[in-house]
N, C-alpha and C positions, 0 to 999 in steps of 0.2 A: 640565530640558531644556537640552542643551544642543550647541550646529549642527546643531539637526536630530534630535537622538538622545535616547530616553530611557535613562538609569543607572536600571533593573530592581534594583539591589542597592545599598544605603546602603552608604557608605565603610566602616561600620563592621563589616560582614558579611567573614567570615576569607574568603579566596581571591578569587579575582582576577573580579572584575565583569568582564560581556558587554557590550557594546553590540548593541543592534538598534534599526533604523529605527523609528518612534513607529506606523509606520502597517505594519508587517510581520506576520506573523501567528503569530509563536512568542512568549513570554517564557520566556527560558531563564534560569535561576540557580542560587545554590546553597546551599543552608539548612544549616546545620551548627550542632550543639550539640543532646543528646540531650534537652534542658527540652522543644525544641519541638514535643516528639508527646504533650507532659500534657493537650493536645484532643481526639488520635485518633485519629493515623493508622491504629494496628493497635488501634481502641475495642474490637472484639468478636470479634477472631481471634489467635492464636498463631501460625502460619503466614501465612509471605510466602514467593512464587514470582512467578516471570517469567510475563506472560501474567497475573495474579491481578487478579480486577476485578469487576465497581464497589467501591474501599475507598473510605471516609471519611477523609479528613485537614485537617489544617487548616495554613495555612503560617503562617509567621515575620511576626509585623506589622512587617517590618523592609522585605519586599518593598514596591513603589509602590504596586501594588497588595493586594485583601485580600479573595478569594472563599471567604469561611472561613464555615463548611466545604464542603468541594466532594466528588469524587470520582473517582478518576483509575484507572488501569490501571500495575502494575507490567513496565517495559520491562528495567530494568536490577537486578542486586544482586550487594549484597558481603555480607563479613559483618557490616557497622556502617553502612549506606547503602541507599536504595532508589531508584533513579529513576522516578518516574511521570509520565507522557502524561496530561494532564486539559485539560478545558476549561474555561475560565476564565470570572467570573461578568460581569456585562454592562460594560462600558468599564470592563474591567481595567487601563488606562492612559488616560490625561488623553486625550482626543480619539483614544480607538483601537476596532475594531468589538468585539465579541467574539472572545476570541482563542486558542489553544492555549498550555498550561502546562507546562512543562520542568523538574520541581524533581528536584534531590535531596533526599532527607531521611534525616536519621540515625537509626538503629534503634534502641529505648528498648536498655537496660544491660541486661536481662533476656533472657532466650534465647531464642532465636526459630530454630524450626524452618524449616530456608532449604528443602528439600523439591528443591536443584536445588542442583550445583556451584555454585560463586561463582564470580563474575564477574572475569577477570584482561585486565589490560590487553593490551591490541593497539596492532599498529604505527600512525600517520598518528596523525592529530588526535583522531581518538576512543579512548576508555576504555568503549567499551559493547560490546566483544566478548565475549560468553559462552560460556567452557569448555562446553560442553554436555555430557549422558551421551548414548550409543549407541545407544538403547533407541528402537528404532523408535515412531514416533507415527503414530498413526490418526484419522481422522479420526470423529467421534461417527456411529453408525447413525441414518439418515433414520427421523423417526419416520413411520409409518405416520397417513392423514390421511383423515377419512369426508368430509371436506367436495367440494362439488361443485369442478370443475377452475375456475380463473379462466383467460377466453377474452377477457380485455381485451386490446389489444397493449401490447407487451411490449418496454422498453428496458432494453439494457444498459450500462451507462456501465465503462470501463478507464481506471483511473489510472494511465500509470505511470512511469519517470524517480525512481521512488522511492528515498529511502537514501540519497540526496546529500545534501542541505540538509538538517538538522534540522528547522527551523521550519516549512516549509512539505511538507513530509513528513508532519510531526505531525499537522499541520491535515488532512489531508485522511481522518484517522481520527475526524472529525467528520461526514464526511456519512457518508448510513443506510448502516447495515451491507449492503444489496444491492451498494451498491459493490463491486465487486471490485477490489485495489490492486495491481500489479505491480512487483516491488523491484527494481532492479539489483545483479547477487549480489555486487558487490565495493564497492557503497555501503558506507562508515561506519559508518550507521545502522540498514542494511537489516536486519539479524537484530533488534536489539529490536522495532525498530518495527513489525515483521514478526510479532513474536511478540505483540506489543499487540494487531495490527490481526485475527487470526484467533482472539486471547480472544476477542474484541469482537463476531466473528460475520462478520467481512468474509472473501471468498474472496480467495487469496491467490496470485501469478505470480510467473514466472521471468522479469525483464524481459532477453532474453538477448543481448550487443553481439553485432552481427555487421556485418562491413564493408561500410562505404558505397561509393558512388561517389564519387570526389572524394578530399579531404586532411581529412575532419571526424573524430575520433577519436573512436572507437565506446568506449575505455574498455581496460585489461589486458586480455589475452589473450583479446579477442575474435575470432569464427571466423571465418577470412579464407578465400577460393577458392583460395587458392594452397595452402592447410595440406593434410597426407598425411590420409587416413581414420583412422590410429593418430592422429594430433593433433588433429584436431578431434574425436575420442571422448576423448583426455583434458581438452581444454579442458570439453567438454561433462557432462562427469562431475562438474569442477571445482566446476562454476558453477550446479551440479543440487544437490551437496551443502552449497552455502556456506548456502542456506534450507533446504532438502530435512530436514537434521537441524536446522533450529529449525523448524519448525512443517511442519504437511500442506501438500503444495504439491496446486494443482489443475490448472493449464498452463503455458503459454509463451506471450510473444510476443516478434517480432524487435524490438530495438533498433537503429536504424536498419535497413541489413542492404540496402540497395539495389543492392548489388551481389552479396553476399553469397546472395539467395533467389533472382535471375536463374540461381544455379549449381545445376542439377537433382543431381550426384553430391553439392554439402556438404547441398543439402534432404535428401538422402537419408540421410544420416548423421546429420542432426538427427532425421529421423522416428522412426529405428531407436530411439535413446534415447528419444524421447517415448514409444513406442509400447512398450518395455518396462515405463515408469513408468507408465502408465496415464495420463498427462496427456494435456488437451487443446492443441493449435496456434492461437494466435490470430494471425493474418497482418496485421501493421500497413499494410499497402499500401504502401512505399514505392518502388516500384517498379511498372508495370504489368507488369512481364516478370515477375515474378514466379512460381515452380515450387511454390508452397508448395502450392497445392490439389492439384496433380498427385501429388508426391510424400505430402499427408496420405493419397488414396485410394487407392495403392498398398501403405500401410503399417496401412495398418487405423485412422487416427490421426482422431478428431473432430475437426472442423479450422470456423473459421469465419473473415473473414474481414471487417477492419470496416467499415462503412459510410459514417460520419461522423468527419473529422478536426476537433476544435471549434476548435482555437485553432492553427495552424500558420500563423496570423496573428495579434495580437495588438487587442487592446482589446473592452471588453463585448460591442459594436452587434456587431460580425461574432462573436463568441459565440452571440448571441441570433439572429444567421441561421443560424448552425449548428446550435444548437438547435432552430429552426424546423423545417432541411430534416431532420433526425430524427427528430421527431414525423411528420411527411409519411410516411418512408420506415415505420416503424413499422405505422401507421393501413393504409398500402398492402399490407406484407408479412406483418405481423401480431408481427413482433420485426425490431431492429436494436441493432446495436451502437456506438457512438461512443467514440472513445480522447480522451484528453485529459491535460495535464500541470499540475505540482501550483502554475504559476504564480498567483500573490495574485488575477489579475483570474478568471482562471479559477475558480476555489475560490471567489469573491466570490459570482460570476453562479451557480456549481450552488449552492450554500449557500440560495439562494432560489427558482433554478428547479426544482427537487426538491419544495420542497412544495405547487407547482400540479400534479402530476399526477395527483393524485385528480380533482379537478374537468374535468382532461380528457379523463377515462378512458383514462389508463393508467396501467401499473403498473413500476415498477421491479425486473429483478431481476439474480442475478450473472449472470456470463457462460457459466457452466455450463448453467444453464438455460435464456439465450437457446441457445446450441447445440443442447438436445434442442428448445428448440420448434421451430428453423431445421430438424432435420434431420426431424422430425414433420412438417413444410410440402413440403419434400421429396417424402414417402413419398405423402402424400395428393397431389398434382402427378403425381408416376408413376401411379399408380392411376387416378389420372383418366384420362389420355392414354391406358390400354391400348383 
């Protein structure tokens, strides 16, 4: 330790050691030298692909820590390297909770069927941009299910601000796959992480910048009111294919955009796109003026709209009232939706509050499906009223 920081990599480990905070919630580093998978990373498969998961591996007793063996999800590859997303085994570091694992590791000498282009560097700070193929991706058919409907209320929780931060990015493909995670398409991180978090069974968004009120920057070539309808259809294109060709996308929701969804003609051009892609609109509210519901029922587009913002103030105690007023709204409505970002207290509080909802009957699920039960509450409300 040292001001504060733990060194994740002994001096003697080739490439340049990470600092991160003792109490953060990523360890990030980097394992090199082909000895270290005589444990297992690839024990009882010949293929490795991006998205590839639960594998067995075991890390470098060089790390501080040693959750050997563990098992993680391949985010990143080359042809001699794999990066995996794991969760790491209980105080992975000297007074740290459990935490998310960021390793690279080198691929034994022997050949190894990669099943996906290799992995080429990209501009900014990261090296996890994946050359991708063409080959459109589908998402697996619903299996068919005899079992009786579950009529518990029903929450949906949205992560998203995703694709920035590594560490805390990672982490939050730890809580249950109902999660639904929303990436921002020009995040760093956003395509592996992205391609980890829908192996893994999470439903997967378009977190899309669109301008605020004020001077806060929504991020590149986000949709401004001022932009022509040919430019906001190509930003919109842009920012649809940066995930769209890594993994199945399911919706959208505005990043910021407070000024941005007050403008009925750019909601209207965001529709038109969603509503060719078959995605859902998720309306972060930042704005009461807001045109998004207007424009989703115009364009044919599922559209929902959230209910609970949990942390747009920080610390647990007002987490845990906003978590309160969600279960409220839930119990009352019979589903609700809450957004929430991938900050440590955040992730701390759902990491725990997630698995009381059996006992208070309810059920967690993604955001697609709060939608059909919202618009099923819907249908039954008109019916009644004729």
């Amino acid at each position: 330790m040292r001001g504060g920081r733990a060194y994740l990599l002994r001096q003697a480990i080739t490439g340049p050691a990470m600092r991160v905070p003792a109490r953060r919630v990523v360890a990030l580093g980097l394992l090199v030298g082909a000895g270290m998978l005589a444990a297992g990373f690839i024990a009882a498969t010949t293929a490795v692909a991006v998205g590839q998961g639960p594998v067995r591996f075991t890390p470098a007793t060089a790390f501080a820590f040693a959750p050997a063996p563990t098992t993680g999800y391949v985010v990143a590859l080359t042809n001699t390297t794999a990066d995996v997303v794991a969760k790491a085994g209980k105080r992975a570091l000297v007074e740290a909770p459990p935490r998310v694992l960021v390793s690279r590791i080198t691929l034994p000498r022997q050949r190894v069927d990669l099943a996906i282009a290799p992995i080429v560097a990209g501009p900014g700070k990261s090296d996890l941009r994946p050359e991708l193929p063409r080959a459109p991706l589908q998402a697996p058919p619903l299996a068919q299910s005899t079992e009786s409907p579950d009529t518990r209320p029903a929450i949906a929780l949205l992560i998203d601000d995703l694709g920035m931060a590594t560490g805390r990015s990672a982490r939050a493909l730890t809580l249950p796959d109902a999660v639904t995670l929303s990436f921002l398409p020009y995040g760093p991180v956003s395509q592996p992480l992205a391609a980890a978090a829908a192996a893994k069974g999470h439903e997967i968004f378009v977190h899309l910048p669109m301008q605020p009120q004020g001077d806060a920057d929504p991020g590149p070539d986000a949709l401004m009111a001022h932009d022509s309808d040919a430019r906001l259809r190509d930003k919109l294109d842009t920012h649809m294919a940066a995930l769209g060709s890594t993994v199945p996308i399911a919706g959208v929701n505005n990043h910021m955009g407070s000024r941005a969804t007050a403008s009925r003609r750019l909601m209207d051009a965001v529709m038109r796109g969603v509503a060719e892609r078959g995605y859902i609109f998720v309306d972060s509210l930042t704005t009461p003026a807001t045109t998004g519901r207007a424009s989703a029922l115009a364009h044919g587009v599922d559209f929902m709209a959230r209910d609970v913002f949990l942390d747009h103030r920080q610390g647990a105690d007002f987490i845990l009232v906003q978590l309160a007023a969600l279960e409220r709204q839930a119990q009352r409505h019979g589903v609700a939706l809450a957004i929430a970002h991938p900050h440590t207290e955040t992730l701390d509080v759902l990491s725990i509050w997630v698995r009381g909802l059996e006992r208070k009957g309810l059920r967690l699920v993604p955001v697609s499906e709060a939608v059909r039960l919202a618009g099923e509450r819907r249908q039954m409300l008109a019916m009644a009223a004729r």
